[in-house]
N, C-alpha and C positions, 0 to 999 in steps of 0.2 A: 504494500500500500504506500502511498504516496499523499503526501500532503503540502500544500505550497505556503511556506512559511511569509514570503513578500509578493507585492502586487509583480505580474509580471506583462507588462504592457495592458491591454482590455481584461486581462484574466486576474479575480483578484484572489488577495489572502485566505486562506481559510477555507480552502476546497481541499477535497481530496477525491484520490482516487481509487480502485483495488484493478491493477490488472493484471489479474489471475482470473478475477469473475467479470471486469470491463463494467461494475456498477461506481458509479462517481455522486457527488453530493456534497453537503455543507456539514458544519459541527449539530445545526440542527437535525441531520438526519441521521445521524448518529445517536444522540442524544431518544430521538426518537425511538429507534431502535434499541435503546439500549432499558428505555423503561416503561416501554409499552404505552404510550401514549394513546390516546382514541383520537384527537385531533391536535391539530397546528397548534391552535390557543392552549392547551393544557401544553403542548410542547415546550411552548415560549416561557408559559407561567414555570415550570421548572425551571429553565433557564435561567429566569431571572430568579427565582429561589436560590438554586446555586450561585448564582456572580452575587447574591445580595444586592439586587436589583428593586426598585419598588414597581409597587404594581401597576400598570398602566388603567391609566380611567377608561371608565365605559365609552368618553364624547370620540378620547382617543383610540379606542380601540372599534368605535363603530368608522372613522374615517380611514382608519387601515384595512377594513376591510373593501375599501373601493382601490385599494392599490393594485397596483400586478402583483401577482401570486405565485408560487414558484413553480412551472411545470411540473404536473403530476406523473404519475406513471403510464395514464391513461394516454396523453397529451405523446408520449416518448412511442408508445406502442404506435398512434396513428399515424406522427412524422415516420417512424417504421415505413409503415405499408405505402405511406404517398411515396417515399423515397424509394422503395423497389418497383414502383409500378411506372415510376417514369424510367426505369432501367431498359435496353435495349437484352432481346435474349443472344447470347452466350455466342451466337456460332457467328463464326466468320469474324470475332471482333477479338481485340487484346487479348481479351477473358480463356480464351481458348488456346490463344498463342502461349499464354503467361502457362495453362496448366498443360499442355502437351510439351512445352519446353522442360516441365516437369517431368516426363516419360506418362503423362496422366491422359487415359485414353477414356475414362467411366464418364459422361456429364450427368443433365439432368433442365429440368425447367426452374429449377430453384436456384438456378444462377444469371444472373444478366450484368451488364455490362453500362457504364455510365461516365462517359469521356469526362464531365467538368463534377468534379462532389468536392462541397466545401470540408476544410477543415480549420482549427487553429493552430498557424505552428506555437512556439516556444517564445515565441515575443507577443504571443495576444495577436497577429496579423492574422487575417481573414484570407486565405486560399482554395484553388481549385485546385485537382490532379483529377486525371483518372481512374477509376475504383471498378474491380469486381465487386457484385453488392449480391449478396444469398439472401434467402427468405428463411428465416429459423418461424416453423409452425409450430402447433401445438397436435395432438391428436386427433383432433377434429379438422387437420389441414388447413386453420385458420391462420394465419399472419399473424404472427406477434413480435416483430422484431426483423430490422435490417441488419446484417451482417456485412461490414463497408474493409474491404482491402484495398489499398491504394495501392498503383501501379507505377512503375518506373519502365515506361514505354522503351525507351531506347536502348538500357540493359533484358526488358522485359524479364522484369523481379519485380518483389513488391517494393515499393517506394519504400527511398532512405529520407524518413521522416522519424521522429520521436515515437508516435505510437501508429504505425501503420494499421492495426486491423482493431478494430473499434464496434460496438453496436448500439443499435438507437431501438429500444423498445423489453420487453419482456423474453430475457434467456430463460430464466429457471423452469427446469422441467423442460424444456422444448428443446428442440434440433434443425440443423438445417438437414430434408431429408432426400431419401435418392430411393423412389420406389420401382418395385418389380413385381409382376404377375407371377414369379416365378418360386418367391422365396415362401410362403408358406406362412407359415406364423417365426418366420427366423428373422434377427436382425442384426445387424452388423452395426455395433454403436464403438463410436472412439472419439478423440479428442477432435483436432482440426479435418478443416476443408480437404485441404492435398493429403492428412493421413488417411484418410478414410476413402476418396476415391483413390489413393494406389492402391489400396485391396481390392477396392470393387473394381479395377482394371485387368486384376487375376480371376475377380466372379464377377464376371458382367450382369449375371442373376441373382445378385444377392442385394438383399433390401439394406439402406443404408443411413445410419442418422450420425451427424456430423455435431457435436456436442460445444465446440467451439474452446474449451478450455478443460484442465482436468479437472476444476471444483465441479462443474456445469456436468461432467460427463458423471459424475458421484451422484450428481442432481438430476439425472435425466429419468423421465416419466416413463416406460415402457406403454404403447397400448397394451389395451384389454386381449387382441388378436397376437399377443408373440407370449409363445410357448417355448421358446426359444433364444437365449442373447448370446452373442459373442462379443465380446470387450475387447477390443484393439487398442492396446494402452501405449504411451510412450512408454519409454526405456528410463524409466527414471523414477526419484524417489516419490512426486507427486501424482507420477500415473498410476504405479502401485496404490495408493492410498486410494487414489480414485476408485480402483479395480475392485479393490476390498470393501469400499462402502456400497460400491453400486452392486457386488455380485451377492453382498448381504441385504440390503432390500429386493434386489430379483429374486432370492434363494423362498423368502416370507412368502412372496405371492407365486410360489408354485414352480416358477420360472427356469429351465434347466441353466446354467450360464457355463461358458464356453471362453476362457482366458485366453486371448491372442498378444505376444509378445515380439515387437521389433529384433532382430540381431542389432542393429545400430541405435539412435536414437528414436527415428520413428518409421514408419511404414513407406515414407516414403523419400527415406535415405538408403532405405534397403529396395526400394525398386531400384533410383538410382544407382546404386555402387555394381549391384547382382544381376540386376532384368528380371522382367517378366515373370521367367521360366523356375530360376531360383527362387524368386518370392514366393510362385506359388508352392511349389516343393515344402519349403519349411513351413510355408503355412496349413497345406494338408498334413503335414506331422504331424503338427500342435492338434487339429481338430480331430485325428484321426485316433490319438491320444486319449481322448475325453468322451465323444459322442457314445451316445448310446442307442441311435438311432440314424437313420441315412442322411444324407443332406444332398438332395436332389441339387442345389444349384449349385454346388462342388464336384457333382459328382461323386460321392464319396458315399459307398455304403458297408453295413459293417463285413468285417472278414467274418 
């Protein structure tokens, strides 16, 4: 987490950030969260309890309530969906260039492509780049959240910016998803974008939610329809963590779970280095290791 101690051009003091989970906020939402509050005004009334603040009057506190207000969650979720629905889809544009440069062959309709998306850099300045933008749903294939990576056209990578991949709307519980007629009640859940289509570019068949971060992927909602998870975790000490909390709520509701482990960092530093052919190799191992039942869109049924 990050928090900004001095103004720093339009961006002021006293923000903070978490980007592990990409949720950011003031000390009041914090505060909020920290004591359960039911609205703003009991928020602030602690507040001022703690600083030994006095109490604000009624006259004053009925005129602040015509001020601006501080975007709500609801507010984040629908800049979300206006911001992917002016997005361009995927084919033929950066979007595509950026993830096949990748060895990334899996897309999907939850990706499109957006030449000018604002950002702030590091001085508070107001900017455009290029951004792939993903649609994270919910279960019900609802929008609730844009997923913005910015692009560095000329190296085609993502932009050397401060915080390149960012989201505007409602992650918890949700994914950006990649589905298929094929897979059954199976799903292929992992952390990022590019880790999750290099899997899905060894199973073109296999259903796919893209978690966006390791807290997120601990967090992520299974539908009612997967009898089935496989966890495609990074290679590290918070993908683990991840691994273990999430394959301990799939385990409660019945759910069989299916550990999938990088050789390198992640899924797809190992298409990179290996190809294709060895990814998938070591990844029918791993699942071929565990299942207890076939898995049509692997091809893999038992010995």
């Amino acid at each position: 987490m990050a928090v900004r101690l001095q103004d720093a051009g339009t961006r002021r003091a006293g923000k903070w950030a978490d980007r592990a989970t990409h949720e950011y906020g003031d000390l009041l939402d914090l505060l909020e969260s920290i004591v359960g509050a039911g609205s703003f005004s009991e928020t602030c009334k602690e507040a001022r309890r703690f600083l030994n603040l006095p109490e604000v009057s009624a006259d004053l506190g009925r005129a602040g309530n015509d001020q601006e207000k501080p975007p709500s969650n609801f507010d984040q979720v629908e800049s979300g969906r206006k911001l992917f629905s002016y997005g361009k889809l995927f084919k033929d544009t950066p979007v595509e260039r950026y993830l096949r440069g990748r060895d990334i062959s899996r897309f999907g309709p939850a990706l499109k492509y957006h030449p000018r998306v604002f950002f702030r850099d590091e001085d508070g300045q107001s900017r455009q780049l290029p951004a792939m933008l993903a649609a994270v749903t919910d279960n019900d294939g609802v929008v609730m959240a844009c997923a913005r990576t910015w692009l560095d056209l000329k190296n085609n990578s993502v932009a050397r910016i401060a915080e390149p991949k960012r989201v505007s709307g409602q992650l918890y519980g949700n994914a950006v998803r990649f589905h298929s007629s094929k897979a059954g009640g199976d799903i292929i859940a992992g952390e990022g974008i590019e880790t999750v289509l290099s899997i899905g570019s060894v199973y073109p068949g296999a259903e796919l939610a893209a978690c966006l971060t390791a807290t997120h992927l601990s967090l992520f909602d299974p539908p009612s329809s997967c009898t089935r998870l496989f966890i495609g975790r990074d290679n590290d000490d918070a993908g683990e963590l991840a691994n273990r909390q999430l394959r301990s709520r799939a385990e409660e509701r019945g759910i069989e779970v299916v550990d999938l482990v990088p050789t390198l960092d992640d899924f797809n530093d190992d298409l990179r280095k290996f190809g294709r052919q060895i990814l998938r190799e070591n990844l029918n191992r791993q699942i071929m290791a565990a299942i207890t039942r076939p898995v049509p869109w692997a091809s893999l049924r038992m010995p």
